[in-house]
C-alpha positions as CSV (number, residue, x, y, z in Angstrom):
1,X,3.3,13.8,-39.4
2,X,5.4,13.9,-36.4
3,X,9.3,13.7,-37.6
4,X,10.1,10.8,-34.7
5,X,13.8,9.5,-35.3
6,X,13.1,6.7,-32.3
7,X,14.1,2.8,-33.6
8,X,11.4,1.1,-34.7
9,X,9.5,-1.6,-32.4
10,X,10.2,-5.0,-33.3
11,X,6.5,-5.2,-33.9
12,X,4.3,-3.1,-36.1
13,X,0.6,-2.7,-36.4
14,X,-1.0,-4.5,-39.5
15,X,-0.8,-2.4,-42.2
16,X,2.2,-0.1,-41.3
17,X,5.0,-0.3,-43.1
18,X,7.9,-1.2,-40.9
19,X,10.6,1.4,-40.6
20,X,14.0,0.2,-41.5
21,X,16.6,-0.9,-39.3
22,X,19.4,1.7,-38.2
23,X,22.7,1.6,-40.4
24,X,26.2,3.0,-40.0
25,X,27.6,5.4,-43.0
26,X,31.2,6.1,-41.8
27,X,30.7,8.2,-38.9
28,X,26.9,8.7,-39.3
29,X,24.1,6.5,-38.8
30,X,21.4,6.3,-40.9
31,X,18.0,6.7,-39.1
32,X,15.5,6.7,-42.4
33,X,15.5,7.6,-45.8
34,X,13.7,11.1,-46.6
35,X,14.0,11.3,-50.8
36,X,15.9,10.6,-53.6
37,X,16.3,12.8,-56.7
38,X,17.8,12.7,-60.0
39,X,21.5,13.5,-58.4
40,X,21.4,12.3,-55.1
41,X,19.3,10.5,-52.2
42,X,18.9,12.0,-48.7
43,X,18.8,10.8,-45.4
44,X,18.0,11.6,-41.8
45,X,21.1,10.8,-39.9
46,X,22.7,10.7,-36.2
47,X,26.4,12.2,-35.8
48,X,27.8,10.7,-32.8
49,X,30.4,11.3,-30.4
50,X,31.2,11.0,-26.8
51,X,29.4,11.7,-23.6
52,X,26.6,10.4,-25.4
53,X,26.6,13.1,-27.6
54,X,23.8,13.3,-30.6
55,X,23.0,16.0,-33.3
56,X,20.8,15.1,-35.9
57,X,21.7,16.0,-39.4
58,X,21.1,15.6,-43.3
59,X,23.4,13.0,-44.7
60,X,22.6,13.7,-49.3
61,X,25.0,12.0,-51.0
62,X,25.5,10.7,-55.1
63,X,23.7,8.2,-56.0
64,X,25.6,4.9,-56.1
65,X,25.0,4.6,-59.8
66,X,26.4,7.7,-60.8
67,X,29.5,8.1,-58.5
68,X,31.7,6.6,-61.5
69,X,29.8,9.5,-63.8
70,X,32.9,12.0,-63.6
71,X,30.0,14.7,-64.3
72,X,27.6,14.2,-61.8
73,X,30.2,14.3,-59.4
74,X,31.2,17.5,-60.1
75,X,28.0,19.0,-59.9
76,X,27.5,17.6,-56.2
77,X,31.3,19.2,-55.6
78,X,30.6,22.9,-57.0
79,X,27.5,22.3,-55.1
80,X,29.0,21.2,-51.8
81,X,31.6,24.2,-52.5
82,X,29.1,26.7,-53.2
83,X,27.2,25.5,-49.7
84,X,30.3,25.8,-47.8
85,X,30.2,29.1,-48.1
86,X,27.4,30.4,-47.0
87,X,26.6,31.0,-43.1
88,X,23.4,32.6,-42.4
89,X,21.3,32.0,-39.8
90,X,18.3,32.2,-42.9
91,X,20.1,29.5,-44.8
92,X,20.9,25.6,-44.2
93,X,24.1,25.2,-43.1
94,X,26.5,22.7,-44.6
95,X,28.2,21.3,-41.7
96,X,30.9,18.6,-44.0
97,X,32.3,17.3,-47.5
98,X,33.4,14.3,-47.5
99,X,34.1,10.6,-49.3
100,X,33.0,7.9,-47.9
101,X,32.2,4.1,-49.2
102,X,33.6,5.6,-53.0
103,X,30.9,8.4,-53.3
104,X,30.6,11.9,-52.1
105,X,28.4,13.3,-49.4
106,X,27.2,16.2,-47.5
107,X,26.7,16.5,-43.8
108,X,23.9,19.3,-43.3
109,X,21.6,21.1,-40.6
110,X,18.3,19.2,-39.9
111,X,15.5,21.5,-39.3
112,X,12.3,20.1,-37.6
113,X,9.8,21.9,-39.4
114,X,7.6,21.9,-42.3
115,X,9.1,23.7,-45.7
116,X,6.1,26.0,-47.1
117,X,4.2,23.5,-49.9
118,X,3.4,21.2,-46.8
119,X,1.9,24.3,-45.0
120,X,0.2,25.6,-47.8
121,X,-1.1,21.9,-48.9
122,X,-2.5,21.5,-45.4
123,X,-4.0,25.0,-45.4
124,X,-5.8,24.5,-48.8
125,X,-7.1,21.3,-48.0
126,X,-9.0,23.2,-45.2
127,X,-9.9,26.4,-47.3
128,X,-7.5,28.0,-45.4
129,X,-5.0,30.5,-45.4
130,X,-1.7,31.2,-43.9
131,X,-1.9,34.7,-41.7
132,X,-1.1,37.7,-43.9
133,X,1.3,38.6,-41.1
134,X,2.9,35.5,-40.7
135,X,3.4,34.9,-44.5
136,X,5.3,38.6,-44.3
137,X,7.5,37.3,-42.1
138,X,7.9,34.2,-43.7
139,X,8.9,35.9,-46.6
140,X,11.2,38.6,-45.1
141,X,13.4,36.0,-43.2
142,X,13.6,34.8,-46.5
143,X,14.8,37.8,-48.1
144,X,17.8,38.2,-45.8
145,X,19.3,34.7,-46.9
146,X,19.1,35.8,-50.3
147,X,20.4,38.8,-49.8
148,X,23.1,38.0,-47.5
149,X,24.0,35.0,-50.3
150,X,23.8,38.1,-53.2
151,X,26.1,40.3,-51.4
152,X,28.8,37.3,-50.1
153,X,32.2,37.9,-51.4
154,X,35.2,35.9,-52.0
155,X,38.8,36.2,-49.5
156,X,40.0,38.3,-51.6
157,X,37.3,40.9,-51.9
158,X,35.2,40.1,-55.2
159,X,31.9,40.0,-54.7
160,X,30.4,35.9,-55.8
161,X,27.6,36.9,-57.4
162,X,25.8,34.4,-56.1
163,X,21.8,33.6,-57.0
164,X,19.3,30.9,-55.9
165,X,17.7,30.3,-59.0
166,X,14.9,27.9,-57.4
167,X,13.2,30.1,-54.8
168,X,10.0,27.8,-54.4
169,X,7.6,26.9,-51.4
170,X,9.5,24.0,-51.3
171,X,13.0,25.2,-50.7
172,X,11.4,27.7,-47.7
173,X,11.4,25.3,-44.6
174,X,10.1,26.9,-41.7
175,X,11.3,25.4,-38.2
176,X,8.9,25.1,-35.1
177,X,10.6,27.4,-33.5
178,X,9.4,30.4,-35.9
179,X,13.0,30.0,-38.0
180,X,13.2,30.6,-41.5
181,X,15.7,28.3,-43.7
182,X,16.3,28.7,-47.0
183,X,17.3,25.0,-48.5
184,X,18.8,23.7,-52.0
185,X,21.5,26.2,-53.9
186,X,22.3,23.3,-55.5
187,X,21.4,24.9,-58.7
188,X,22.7,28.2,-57.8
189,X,25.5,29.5,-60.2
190,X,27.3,32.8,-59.9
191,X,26.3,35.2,-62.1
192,X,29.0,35.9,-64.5
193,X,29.1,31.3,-65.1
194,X,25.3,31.8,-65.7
195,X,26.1,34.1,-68.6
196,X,29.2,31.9,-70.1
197,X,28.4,28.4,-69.0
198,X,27.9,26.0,-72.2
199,X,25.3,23.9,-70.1
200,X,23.4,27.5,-69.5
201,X,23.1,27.9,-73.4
202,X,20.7,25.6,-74.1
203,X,19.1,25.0,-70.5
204,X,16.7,27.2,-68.4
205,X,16.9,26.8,-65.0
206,X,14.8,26.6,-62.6
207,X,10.6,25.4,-62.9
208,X,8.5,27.2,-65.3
209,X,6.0,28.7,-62.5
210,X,8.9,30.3,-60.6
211,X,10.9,32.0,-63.1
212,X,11.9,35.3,-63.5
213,X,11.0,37.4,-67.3
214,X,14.5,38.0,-67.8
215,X,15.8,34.0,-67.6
216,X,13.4,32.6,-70.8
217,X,15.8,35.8,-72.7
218,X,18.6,34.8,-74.5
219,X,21.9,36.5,-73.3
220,X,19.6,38.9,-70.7
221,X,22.1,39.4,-67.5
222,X,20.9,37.7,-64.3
223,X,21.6,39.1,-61.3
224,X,20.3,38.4,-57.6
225,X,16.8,40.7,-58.9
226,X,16.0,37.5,-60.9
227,X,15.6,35.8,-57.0
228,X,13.2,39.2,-55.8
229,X,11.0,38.0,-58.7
230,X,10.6,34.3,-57.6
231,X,9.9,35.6,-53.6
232,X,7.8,37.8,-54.9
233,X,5.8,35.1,-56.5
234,X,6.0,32.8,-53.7
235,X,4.7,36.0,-51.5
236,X,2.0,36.5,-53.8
237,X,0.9,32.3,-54.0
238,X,0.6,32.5,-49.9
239,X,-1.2,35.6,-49.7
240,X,-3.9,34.0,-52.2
241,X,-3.8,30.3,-51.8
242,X,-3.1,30.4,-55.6
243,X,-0.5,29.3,-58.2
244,X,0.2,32.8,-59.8
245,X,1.6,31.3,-63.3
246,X,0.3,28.0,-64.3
247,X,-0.5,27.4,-67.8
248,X,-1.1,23.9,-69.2
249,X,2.3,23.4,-70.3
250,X,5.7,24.4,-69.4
251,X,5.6,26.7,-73.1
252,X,2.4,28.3,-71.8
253,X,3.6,29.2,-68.4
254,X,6.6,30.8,-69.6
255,X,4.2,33.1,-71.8
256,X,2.3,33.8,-68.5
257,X,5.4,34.4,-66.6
258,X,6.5,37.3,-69.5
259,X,3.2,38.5,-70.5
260,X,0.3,37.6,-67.6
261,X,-1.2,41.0,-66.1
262,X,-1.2,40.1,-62.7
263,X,-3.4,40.5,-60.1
264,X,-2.8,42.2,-56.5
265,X,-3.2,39.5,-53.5
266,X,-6.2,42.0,-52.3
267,X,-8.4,41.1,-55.4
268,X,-8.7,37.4,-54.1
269,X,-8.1,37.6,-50.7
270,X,-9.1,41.3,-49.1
271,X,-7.2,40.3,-46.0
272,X,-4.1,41.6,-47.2
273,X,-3.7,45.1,-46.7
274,X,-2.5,48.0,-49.6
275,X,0.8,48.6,-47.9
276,X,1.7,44.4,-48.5
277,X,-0.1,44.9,-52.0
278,X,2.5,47.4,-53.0
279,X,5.4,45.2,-51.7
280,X,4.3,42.3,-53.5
281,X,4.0,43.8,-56.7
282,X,7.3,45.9,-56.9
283,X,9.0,42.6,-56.3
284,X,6.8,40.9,-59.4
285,X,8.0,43.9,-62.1
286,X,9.2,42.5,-65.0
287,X,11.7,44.7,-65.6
288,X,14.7,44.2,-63.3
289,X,15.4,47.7,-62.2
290,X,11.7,48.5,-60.8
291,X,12.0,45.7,-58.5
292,X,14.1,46.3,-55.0
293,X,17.6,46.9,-55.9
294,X,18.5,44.0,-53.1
295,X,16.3,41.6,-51.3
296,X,17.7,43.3,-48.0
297,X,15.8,46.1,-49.5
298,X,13.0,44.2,-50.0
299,X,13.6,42.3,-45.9
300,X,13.6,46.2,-44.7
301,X,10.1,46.7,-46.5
302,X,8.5,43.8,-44.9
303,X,9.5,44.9,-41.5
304,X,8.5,48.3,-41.9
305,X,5.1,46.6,-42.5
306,X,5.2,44.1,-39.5
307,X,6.1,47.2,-37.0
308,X,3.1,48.9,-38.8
309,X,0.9,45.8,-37.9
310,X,2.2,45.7,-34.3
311,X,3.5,42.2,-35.4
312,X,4.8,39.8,-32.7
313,X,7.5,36.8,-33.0
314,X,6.2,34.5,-31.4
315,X,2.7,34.8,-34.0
316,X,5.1,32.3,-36.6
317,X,6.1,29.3,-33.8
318,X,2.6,30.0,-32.7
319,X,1.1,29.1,-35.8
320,X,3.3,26.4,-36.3
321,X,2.2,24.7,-33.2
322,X,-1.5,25.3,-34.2
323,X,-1.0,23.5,-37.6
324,X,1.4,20.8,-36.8
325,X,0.4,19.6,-33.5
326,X,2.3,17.6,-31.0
327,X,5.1,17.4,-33.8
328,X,9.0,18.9,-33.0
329,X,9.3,16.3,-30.4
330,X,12.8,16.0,-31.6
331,X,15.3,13.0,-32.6
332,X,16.6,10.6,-29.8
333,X,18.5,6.8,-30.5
334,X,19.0,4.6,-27.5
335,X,23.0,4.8,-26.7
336,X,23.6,1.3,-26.5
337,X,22.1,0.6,-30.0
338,X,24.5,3.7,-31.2
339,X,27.2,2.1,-29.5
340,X,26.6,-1.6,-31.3
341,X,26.4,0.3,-34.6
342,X,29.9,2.2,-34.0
343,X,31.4,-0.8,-33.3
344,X,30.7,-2.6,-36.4
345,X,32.2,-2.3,-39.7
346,X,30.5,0.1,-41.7
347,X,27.7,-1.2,-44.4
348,X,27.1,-0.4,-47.8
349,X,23.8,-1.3,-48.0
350,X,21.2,1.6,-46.9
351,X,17.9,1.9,-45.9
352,X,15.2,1.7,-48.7
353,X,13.0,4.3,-49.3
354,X,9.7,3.9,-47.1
355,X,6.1,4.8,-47.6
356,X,6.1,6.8,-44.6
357,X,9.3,9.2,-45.7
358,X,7.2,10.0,-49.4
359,X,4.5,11.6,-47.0
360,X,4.4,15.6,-46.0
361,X,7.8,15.3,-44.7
362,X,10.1,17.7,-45.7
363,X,13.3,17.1,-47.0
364,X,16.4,19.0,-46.6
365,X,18.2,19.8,-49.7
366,X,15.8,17.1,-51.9
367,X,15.7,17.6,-55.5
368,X,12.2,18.7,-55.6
369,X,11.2,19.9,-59.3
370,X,7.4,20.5,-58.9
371,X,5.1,22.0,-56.0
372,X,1.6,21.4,-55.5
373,X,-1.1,23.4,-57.6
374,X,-2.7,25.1,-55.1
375,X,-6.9,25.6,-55.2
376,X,-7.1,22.5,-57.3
377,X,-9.0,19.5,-56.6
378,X,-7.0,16.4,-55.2
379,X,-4.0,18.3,-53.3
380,X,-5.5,17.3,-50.4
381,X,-4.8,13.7,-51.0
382,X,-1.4,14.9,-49.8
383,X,2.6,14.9,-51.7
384,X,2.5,11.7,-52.2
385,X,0.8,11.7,-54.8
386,X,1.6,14.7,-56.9
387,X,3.7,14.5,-59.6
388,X,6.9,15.4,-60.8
389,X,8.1,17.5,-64.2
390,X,10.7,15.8,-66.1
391,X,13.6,17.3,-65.6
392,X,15.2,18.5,-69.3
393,X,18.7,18.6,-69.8
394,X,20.8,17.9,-72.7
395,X,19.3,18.4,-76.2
396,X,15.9,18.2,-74.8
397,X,16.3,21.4,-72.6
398,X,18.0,23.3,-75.8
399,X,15.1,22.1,-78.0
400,X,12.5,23.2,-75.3
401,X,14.4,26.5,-75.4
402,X,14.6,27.5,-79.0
403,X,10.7,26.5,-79.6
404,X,9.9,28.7,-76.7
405,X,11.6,31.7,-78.3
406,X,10.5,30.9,-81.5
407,X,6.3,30.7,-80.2
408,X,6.3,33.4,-77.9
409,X,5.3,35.6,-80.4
410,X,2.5,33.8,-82.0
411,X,1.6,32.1,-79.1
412,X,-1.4,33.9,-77.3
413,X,-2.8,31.7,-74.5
414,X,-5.9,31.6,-72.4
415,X,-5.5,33.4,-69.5
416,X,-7.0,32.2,-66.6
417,X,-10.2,34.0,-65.1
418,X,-10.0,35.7,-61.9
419,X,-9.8,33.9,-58.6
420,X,-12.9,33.7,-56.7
421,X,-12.3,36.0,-53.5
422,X,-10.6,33.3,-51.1
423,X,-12.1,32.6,-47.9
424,X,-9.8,33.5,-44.7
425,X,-11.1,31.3,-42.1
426,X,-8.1,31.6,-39.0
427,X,-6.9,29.0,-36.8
428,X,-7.5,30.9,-33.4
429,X,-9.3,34.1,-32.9
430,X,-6.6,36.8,-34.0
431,X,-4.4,38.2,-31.0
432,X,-5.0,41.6,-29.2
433,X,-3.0,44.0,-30.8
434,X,0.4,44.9,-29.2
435,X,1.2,47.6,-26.6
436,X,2.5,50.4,-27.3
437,X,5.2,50.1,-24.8
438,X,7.7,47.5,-23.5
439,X,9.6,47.9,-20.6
440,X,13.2,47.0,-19.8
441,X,14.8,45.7,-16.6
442,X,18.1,46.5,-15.6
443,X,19.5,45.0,-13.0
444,X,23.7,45.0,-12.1
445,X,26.1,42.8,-9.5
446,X,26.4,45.1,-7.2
447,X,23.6,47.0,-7.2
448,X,23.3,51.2,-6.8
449,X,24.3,51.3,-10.1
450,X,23.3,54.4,-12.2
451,X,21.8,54.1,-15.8
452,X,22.0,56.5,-18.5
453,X,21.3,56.5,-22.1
454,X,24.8,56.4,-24.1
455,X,25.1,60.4,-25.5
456,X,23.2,61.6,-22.4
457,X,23.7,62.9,-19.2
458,X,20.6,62.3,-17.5
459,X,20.4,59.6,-14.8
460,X,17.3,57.4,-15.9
461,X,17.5,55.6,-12.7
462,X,19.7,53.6,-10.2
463,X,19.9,49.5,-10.7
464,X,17.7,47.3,-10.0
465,X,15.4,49.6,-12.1
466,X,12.7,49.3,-14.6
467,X,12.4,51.7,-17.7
468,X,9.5,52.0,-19.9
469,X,10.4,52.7,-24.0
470,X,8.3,53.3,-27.0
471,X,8.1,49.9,-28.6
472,X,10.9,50.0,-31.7
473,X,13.1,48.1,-33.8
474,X,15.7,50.8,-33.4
475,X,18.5,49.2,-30.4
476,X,19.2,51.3,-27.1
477,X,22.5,51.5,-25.8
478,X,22.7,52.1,-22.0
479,X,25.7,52.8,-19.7
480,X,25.8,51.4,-16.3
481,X,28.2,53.0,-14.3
482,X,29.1,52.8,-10.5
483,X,31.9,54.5,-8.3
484,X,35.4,52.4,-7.8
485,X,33.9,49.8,-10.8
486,X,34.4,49.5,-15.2
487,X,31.6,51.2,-16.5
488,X,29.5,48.7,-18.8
489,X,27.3,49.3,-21.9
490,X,24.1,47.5,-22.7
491,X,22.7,47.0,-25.9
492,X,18.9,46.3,-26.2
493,X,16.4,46.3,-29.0
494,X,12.8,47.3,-27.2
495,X,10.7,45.2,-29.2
496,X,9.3,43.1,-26.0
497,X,9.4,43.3,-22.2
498,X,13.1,41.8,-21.1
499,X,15.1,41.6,-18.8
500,X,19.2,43.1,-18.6
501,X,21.6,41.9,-16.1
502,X,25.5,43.5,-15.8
503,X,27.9,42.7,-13.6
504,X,30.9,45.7,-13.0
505,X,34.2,44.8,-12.3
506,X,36.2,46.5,-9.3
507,X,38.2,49.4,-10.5
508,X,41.9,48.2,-9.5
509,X,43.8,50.6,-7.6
510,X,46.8,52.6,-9.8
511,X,50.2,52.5,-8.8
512,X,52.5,54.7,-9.2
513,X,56.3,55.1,-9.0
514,X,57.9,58.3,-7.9
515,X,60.8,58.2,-9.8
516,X,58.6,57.6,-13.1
517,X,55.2,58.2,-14.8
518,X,53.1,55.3,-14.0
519,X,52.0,53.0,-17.1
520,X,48.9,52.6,-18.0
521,X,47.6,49.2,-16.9
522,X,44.8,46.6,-18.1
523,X,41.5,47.3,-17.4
524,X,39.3,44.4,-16.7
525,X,36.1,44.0,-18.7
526,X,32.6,43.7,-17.1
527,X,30.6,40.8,-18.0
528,X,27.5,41.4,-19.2
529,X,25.0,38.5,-19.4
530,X,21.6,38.7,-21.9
531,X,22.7,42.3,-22.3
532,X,22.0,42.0,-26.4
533,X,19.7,39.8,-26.4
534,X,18.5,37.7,-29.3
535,X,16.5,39.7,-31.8
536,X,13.6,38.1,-32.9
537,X,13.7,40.0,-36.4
538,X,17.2,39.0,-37.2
């Protein structure tokens, strides 16, 4: 479904729901309603300024109900806080804080894409499969917003501990464009709160299917490894097209999570090769320390695969194109209407929630607490009509708890037979593999400049020139030098053909007293333009 943002007309077809009218929230304005969860409702919104300037964002704020709940309103602060910090080009970005109409709110990066249950739902519902290589690289954009988030340290030095906690298919939104966002740390706690917090005692967070062993343990430490597990089984459910620990309660699917032998992605879908096997199931070892010490450790793995499978980056927007077509057409409001909307006092009352946004939309930051069961009749009816898990909190999550530790070790549950061997039927016929070799254009203003490689002597050629490299992941670093100008450097990483354009600055002449030593004066810099050019893998 196309994620238009356009008014409505003032006429709708029979039987379409009409859209709602545009509304002001402060400085926002409300273009529809995407969700509502147990905390807070989201929206699709319009920041404005002048110019007609426009940038689309996520507006989630408290629900009106509980903004006098002193509680609730804390949570969405350490939650805003937490967000604040983080600024990754893998994670959502929180763009504001704020107050606004007595209830809190944040402002946040609006992604035109589809989050990974609405591609796998799709794909099932066609007996499909996403790509092995694009579900790789899904995954290992993935990894480097958790493990930029793991590592991320305080001003003064002390490493956060920070961990998701609710790595799902529906907190992995993947743009059009082939970018990889990891959504919600609203349930994200550092690590040494998650081992002293009161509310932790009785509670275990996070869904039952995506949990790590070590969280259903009393007192066990949890540390960004307990995040590896959960990508690990997300990797795992979109390599097979199947939930990897689904029992037919919550009880039983913590047993599977502990005890369930489970299957490589090979035995159900013979696509996937040995090397990705291996990944996937280092990541899925119950004990902490025989995963990946870091989930950069595990983002390095992955890309040592995708170079192995002569992997391109534009296979992900590709596919996304394929899948959703005609969608990422972008969000545009007609100036004038803005303009009205400014003008007027802002309005309370906000847009109801409509048929259309409970669709395969995704929504950014939502409080999703269930995906859909994959390779199980009636997910293609679509996500409006799955259900939700309760969430537990309070005495109900503690009692939950204690009867869980208490039956594990009687319990002894059916597991479930193997998987059929999945059918892999591909969108397009599968691209030629990828050349060998890439070659890289440099080019300087003025011309006649020399090239060498930074550490070497050897002229590779004069500018305009074209060089021809091993394809790599490894950068270059070139020096472009010419006589009477600042010598420049290049940085490039030869993953494809690109171009490289420098431009020297003229050496300015010394002068030099005779009566004293001359001092040493600036040296202007040369401009380099698309000399490090955007890394695809990054």
């Amino acid at each position: 479904m196309p994620m238009s943002g356009a008014s409505p007309p003032a006429s709708t077809p029979a039987g379409t729901p009409p859209k709602p009218a545009l509304q002001r929230y402060g400085r926002y304005v409300l273009v529809d309603r995407l969700g509502a969860g147990g905390m807070a409702e989201v929206f699709r919104a319009v920041a404005t300024g002048p110019e007609q300037f426009q940038r689309v964002v996520v507006v989630k704020r408290v629900l009106p109900h509980l903004s006098e709940n002193s509680s609730f309103v804390q949570m969405f602060i350490d939650e805003a806080t937490l967000c604040g910090r983080l600024s990754h080009p893998n994670i959502i970005q929180v763009y504001e804080f704020g107050q606004q109409d007595d209830t809190y709110f944040i402002a946040m990066e609006y992604v035109e894409g589809r989050n990974l249950s609405n591609i796998l739902t799709r794909l099932v519902s066609r007996g499909q499969l996403v790509p092995v290589n694009v579900t790789a690289e899904i995954v290992r954009q993935s990894c480097l917003g958790l493990g930029y988030a793991h590592a991320l340290k305080s001003p003064d030095g002390k490493a956060l501990g920070i961990v998701h906690r609710d790595v799902t298919p529906s907190n992995i939104m993947i743009a059009y464009t082939g970018a990889v966002k990891l959504l919600d740390f609203g349930i994200a706690r550092v690590a040494d709160e998650a081992r002293t917090s009161t509310t932790d005692a009785g509670q275990v967070k996070g869904k039952s299917s995506y949990l790590a062993p070590e969280q259903l343990k009393a007192g066990a430490p949890i540390d960004g490894r307990v995040d590896i597990f959960t990508v690990g089984i997300v990797l795992h459910e979109a390599l097979t097209g199947k939930r990897l620990f689904k029992g037919t309660n919550p009880l039983q699917t913590m047993k599977l999570v502990q005890e369930m032998e489970v299957p490589t992605p090979s035995k159900v879908n013979p696509a996937v090769p040995r090397r990705l096997d291996e990944i996937v199931m280092r990541a899925l070892q119950r004990k902490p320390e025989a995963r990946y010490a870091s989930a950069n450790d595990m983002a390095e793995a992955l890309e040592q695969f995708l170079i192995e499978q002569r992997f391109s980056s534009q296979e992900l927007p590709k596919f996304m194109t394929a899948l959703f077509p005609g969608e990422g057409g972008g969000v545009s409001l007609p100036q004038a209407e803005l303009k009205a909307l400014m003008a007027a006092p802002p309005s309370r009352s906000l847009p109801a929630l409509t048929a259309e946004a409970l669709g395969e939309t995704p929504v950014s930051g939502e409080d999703e607490t269930a995906t859909p069961v994959l390779g199980v009749e009636g997910d293609q009816q679509g996500l409006a009509s799955r259900r939700r898990l309760l969430i537990l909190t309070g005495v109900g999550a503690a009692v939950l708890t204690m009867l869980a530790l208490f039956v594990f070790g009687a319990l002894k549950p059916t597991l479930p037979a193997p998987a059929p061997a999945a059918v892999v039927v591909p969108d397009k016929p599968v691209p030629p593999p990828l050349a060998m070799s890439v070659q890289i254009s440099i080019s300087s203003q003025p011309a006649g400049a020399q090239v060498f490689l930074v550490g070497e002597a050897r002229v590779l050629g004069t500018t305009p020139v074209t060089l021809t490299f091993p394809r790599a992941r490894q950068p270059l670093e070139f020096r472009v030098q010419k006589d009477g100008h600042v010598s420049a450097t290049l940085r490039v990483v030869p993953d494809v053909d690109k171009p490289a354009v420098v431009t020297l600055a003229p050496r300015p002449p010394e002068l030099r007293s005779p009566s004293k030593p001359s001092r040493p004066r600036p040296t202007p810099t040369s401009k380099v333009r698309n000399a490090v050019p955007i890394d695809p893998f990054k």
